[in-house]
C-alpha positions in Angstrom: 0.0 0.0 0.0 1.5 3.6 -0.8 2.1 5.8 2.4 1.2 9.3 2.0 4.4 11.4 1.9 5.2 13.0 4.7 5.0 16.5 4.3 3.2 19.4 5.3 -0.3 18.7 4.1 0.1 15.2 5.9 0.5 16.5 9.4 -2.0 19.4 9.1 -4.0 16.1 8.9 -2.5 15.3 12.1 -3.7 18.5 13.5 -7.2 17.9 12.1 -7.3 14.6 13.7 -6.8 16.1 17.3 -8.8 18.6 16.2 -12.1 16.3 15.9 -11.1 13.6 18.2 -10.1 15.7 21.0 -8.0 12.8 23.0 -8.0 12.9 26.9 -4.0 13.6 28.1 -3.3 12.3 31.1 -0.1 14.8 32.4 1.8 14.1 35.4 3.7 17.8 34.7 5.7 20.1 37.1 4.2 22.9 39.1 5.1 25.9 37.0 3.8 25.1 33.7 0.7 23.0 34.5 -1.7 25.4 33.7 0.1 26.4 30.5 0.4 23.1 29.6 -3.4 22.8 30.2 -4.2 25.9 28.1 -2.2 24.7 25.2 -3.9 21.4 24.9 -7.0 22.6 25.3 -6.5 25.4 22.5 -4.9 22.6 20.2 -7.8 21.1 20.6 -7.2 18.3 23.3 -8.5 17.8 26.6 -6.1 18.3 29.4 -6.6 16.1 33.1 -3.6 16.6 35.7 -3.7 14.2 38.0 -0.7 13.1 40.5 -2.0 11.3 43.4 -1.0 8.2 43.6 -4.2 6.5 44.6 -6.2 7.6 40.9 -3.1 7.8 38.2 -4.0 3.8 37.2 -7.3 4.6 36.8 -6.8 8.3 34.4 -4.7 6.4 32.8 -7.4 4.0 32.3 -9.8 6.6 30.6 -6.9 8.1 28.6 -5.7 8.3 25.0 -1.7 9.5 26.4 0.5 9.9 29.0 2.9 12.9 29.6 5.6 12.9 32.1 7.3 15.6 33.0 10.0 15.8 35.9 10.3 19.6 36.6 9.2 19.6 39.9 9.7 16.3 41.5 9.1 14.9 44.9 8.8 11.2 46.2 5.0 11.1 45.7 4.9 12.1 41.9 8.2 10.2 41.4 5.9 6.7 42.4 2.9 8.3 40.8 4.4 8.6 37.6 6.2 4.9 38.1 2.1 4.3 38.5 1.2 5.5 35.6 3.8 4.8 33.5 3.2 0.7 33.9 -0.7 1.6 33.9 -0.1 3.2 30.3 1.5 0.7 28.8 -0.4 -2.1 30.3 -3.1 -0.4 27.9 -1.1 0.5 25.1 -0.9 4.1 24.9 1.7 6.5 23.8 4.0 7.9 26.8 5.9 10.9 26.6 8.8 12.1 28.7 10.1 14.9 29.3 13.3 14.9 31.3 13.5 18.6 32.8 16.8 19.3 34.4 18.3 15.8 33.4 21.9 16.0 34.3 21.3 18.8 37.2 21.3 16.7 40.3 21.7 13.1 41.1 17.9 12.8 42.8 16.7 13.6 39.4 19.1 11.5 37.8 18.1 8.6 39.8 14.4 9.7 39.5 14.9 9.2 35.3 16.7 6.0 36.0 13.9 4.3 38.1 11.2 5.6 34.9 12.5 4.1 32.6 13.5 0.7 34.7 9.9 0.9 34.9 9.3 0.7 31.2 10.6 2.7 28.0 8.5 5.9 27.0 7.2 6.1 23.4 9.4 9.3 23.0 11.8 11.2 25.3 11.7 15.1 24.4 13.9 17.4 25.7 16.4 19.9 24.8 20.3 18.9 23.9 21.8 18.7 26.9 18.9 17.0 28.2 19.0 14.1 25.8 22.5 14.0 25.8 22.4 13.1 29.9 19.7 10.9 29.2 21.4 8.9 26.8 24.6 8.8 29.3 26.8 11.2 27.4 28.7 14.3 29.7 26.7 17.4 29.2 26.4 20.6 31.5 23.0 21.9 32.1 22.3 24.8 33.1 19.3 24.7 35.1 16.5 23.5 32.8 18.1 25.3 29.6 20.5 23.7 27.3 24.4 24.4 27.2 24.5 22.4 23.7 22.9 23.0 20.4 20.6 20.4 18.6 24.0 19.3 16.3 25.8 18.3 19.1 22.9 16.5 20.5 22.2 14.2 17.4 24.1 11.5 18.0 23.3 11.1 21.8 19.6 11.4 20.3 19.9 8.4 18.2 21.9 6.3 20.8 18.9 6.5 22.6 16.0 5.8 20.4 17.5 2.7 19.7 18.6 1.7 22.7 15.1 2.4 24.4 12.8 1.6 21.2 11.5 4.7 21.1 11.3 8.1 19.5 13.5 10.8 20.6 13.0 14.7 20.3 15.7 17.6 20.3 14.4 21.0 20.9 16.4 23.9 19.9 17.0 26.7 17.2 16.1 23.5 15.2 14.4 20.8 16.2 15.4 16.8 15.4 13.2 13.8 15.6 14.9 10.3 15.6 13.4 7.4 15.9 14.6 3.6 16.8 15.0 2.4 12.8 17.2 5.6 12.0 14.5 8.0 10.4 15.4 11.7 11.1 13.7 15.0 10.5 14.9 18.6 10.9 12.2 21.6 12.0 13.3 25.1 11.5 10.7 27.1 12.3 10.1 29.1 15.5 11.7 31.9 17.3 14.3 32.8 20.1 11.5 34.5 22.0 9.8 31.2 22.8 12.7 30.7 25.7 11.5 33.3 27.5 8.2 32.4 28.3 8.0 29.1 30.9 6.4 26.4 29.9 6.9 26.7 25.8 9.2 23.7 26.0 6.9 21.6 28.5 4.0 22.5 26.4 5.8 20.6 23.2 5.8 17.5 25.4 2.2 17.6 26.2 1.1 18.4 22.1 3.4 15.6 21.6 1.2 13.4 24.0 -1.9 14.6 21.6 -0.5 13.8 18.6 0.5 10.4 19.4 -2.6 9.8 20.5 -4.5 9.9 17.2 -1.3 9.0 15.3 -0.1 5.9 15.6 3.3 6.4 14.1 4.7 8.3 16.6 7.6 9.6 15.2 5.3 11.4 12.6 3.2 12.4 15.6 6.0 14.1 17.2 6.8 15.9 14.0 3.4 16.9 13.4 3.3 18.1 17.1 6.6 20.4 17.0 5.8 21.3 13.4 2.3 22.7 14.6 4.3 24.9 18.0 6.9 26.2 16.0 5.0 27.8 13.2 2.6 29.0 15.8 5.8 30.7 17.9 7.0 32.2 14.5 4.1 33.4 14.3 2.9 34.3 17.6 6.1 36.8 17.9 5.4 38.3 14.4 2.0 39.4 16.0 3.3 40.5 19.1 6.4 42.6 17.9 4.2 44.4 15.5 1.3 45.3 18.6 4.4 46.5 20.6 4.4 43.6 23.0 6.8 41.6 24.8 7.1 38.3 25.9 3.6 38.9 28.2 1.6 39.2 25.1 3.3 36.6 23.9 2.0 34.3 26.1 -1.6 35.0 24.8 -0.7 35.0 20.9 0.7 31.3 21.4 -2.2 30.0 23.2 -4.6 32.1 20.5 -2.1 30.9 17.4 -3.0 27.2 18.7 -6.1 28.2 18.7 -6.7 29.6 14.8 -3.5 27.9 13.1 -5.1 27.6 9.7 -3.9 25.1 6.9 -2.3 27.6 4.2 -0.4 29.0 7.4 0.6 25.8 8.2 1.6 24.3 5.0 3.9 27.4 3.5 5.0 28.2 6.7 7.2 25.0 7.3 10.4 24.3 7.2 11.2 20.6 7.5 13.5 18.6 5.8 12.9 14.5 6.1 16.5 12.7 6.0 15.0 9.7 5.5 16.8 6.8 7.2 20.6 6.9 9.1 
């Protein structure tokens, strides 16, 4: 059977899917971005639940379409919770994505990312380069959550790991690479340097990823389709917001409100991907 190519017209599909199916994420996120991360879903057209006590995690993950971990804030409670959830999810079947905030920073959350994924492999791991490249094992310095290392230098550290875990792996930066366990890899290029500034961007990727995948089953496509769909919304978001006079506090509203209204031809000759094919 021919496969659609992948290209822009096939994840706006993507992005129509989670549009009309509106799947149920389950997040297990840190306390600064949760409502963000909320917000975004929601305006993507997903339904948000956050949910971290241990005693109901099986059972959202029970009436859930994804999983979404993200380590941000952790504490001994959401560390088990997310252990929880994480066998829960795929018990069922569902795509889990994790997102290792401050990997590398301290030893606690070292071991905290160690016992996940004893627990059982996500579906994809995105994070930023030195975040993947700790993950995978390799010496990086992080710098709090931000990255001290650029997308390049995190490539092959990125696909170390998807094949070592079975899984798809995302690199965030100026450009963002998506790897997956059989050696397919894709470039983004679109957003904008403005998108650091405002908490939660990064996390909020991890939770449209969760979307995606969802009503995608290829998940390295949905992860493309999901980071395609943020960073021409950023580009865009900033566009609208330098011209108004704003700064990154408007900003905040255009990306929720570009989620929102993204429209196809917007979409489509807005991105900038390149598909490498296989390694």
């Amino acid at each position: 059977m021919r496969q659609t190519p992948l290209d822009a017209t096939a994840l706006w599909a993507d992005l129509q899917a989670v549009r009309e199916h509106a799947p149920l994420v389950h997040s297990i996120t840190n306390l600064v971005v949760m409502n963000f991360n909320a917000n975004a879903l929601l305006a993507v057209g997903a339904s948000p639940v956050m949910a971290h006590a241990e005693e109901e995690v099986c059972d959202m993950v029970g009436i859930a379409q994804a999983l979404v971990l993200n380590i941000g804030t952790l504490e001994p409670a959401w560390i088990r919770a997310m252990a929880l959830a994480l066998q829960a999810a795929r018990e069922k079947g569902i795509p889990v994505v994790l997102d290792p905030v401050g990997a590398g920073a301290t030893p606690y959350r070292n071991a905290a990312l160690c016992g996940l994924l004893e627990t059982g492999a996500p579906t994809v791991v995105r994070g930023n380069a030195s975040e993947i490249m700790s993950v995978a094992g390799l010496a990086a310095v992080t710098r709090g959550v931000d990255s001290a290392a650029s997308t390049h230098e995190a490539a092959d550290a990125a696909q170390a790991l998807a094949r070592k875990l079975g899984a798809v792996v995302c690199v965030s930066g100026a450009d963002d690479l998506v790897v997956d366990a059989s050696g397919r890899r894709a470039t983004l290029s679109n957003g904008h340097p403005w998108m650091t500034r405002v908490t939660g961007v990064g996390c909020s990727a991890s939770a449209l990823v969760g979307a995606f995948a969802a009503v995608q089953p290829d998940a390295w496509r949905a992860t493309l389709a999901a980071m395609a769909c943020l960073g021409v919304v950023g580009e865009m978001a900033v566009e609208r917001t330098q011209a108004q006079g704003g700064g990154v506090g408007r900003l905040q509203i255009e990306l929720l409100d570009g989620l929102h209204l993204l429209d196809r031809d917007s979409f489509v000759t807005r991105l900038r991907m390149v598909v490498h094919g296989h390694e």
